[in-house]
C-alpha positions, -999 to +999 in steps of 0.1 A: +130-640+818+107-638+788+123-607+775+150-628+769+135-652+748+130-626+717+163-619+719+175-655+720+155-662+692+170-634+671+203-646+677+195-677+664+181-668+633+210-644+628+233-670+632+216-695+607+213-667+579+246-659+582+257-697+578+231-704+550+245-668+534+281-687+539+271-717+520+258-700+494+286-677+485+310-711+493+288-724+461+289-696+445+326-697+444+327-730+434+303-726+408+331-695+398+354-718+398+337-751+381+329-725+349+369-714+348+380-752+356+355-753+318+371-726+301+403-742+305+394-778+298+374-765+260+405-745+253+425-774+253+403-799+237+401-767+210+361-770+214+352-734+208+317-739+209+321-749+247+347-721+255+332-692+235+300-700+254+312-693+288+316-659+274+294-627+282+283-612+249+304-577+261+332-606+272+368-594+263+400-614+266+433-595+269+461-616+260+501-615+266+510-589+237+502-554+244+480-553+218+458-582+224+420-568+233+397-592+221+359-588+220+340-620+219+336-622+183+370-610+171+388-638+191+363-662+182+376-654+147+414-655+158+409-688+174+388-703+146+415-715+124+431-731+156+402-748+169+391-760+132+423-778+132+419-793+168+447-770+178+442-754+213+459-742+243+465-755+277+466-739+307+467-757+338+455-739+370+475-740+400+463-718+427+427-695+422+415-672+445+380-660+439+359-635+457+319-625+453+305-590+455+282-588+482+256-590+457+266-626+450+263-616+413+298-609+399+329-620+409+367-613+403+397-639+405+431-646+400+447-675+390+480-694+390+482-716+358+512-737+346+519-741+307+542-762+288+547-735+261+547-703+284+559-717+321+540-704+345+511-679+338+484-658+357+448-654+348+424-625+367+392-613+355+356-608+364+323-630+356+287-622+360+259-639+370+234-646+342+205-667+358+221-694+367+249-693+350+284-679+352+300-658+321+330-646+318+332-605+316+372-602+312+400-624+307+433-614+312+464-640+307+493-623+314+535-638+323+548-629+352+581-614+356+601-621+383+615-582+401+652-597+393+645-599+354+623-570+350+645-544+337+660-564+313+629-578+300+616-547+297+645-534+280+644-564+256+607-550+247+618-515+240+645-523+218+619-547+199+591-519+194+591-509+157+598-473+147+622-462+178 
């Protein structure tokens, strides 16, 4: 009977690591999601000191256009004559999934987010832990295309690229 107790014991603490492991990565992800829920909010109130900081310092943002690769500093210049004039964007998130490496020290999302210029919209990228804080690693805003419209949208692109 006491060879049981050990075991007993073990199963216990097993089961309360893997909860307090649980609450941790449910913070975690919340934490994830409170600095995106920020990125958003600064980006509309066109406060690029708040929204440049949630960048990493190797941070890029890909935007809509092909050719939109953004380190931190080259979009803080794009944005800069926006922002200077109060000028920002809004995106509103709709649905966000978010998921931790087992780590606990990066994560990866995607994201649902409604606009009133450019309908509905989906953000994904990565953020790393950086003490205590999140920063964001990649940004990547892209449209979606519904299957039914995607040939013709994408024929409307090739018959806009220049020199064809």
């Amino acid at each position: 009977m006491t060879s049981r107790y050990p075991l007993v014991l073990l199963g216990l603490v097993l089961t309360l690591v893997t909860q307090l492991r649980g609450d941790v990565s449910t913070g975690a992800a919340h934490d994830v999601e409170m600095t995106l829920n920020r990125f958003h909010a600064s980006a509309s109130a066109a406060d690029g000191g708040a929204y440049f900081s949630l960048f990493a310092p190797e941070g890029v943002f890909i935007g809509t256009d092909a050719g939109e690769r953004w380190t931190v500093e080259e979009f803080k210049a794009f944005a800069a004559p926006y922002f200077s004039k109060g000028l920002g964007w809004t995106y509103v998130p709709r649905n966000r999934h978010v998921q931790l490496s087992p780590q606990g020290d990066v994560a990866w999302f995607d994201e649902i987010l409604d606009s009133q210029s450019y309908g509905v919209c989906r953000g994904s990228g990565v953020l790393r832990k950086v003490g205590t804080q999140w920063l964001i690693c990649q940004y990547h805003l892209t449209i979606p295309i519904p299957n039914d419209l995607a040939k013709a949208v994408v024929k409307l692109i090739r018959e806009d690229v220049p020199g064809k």
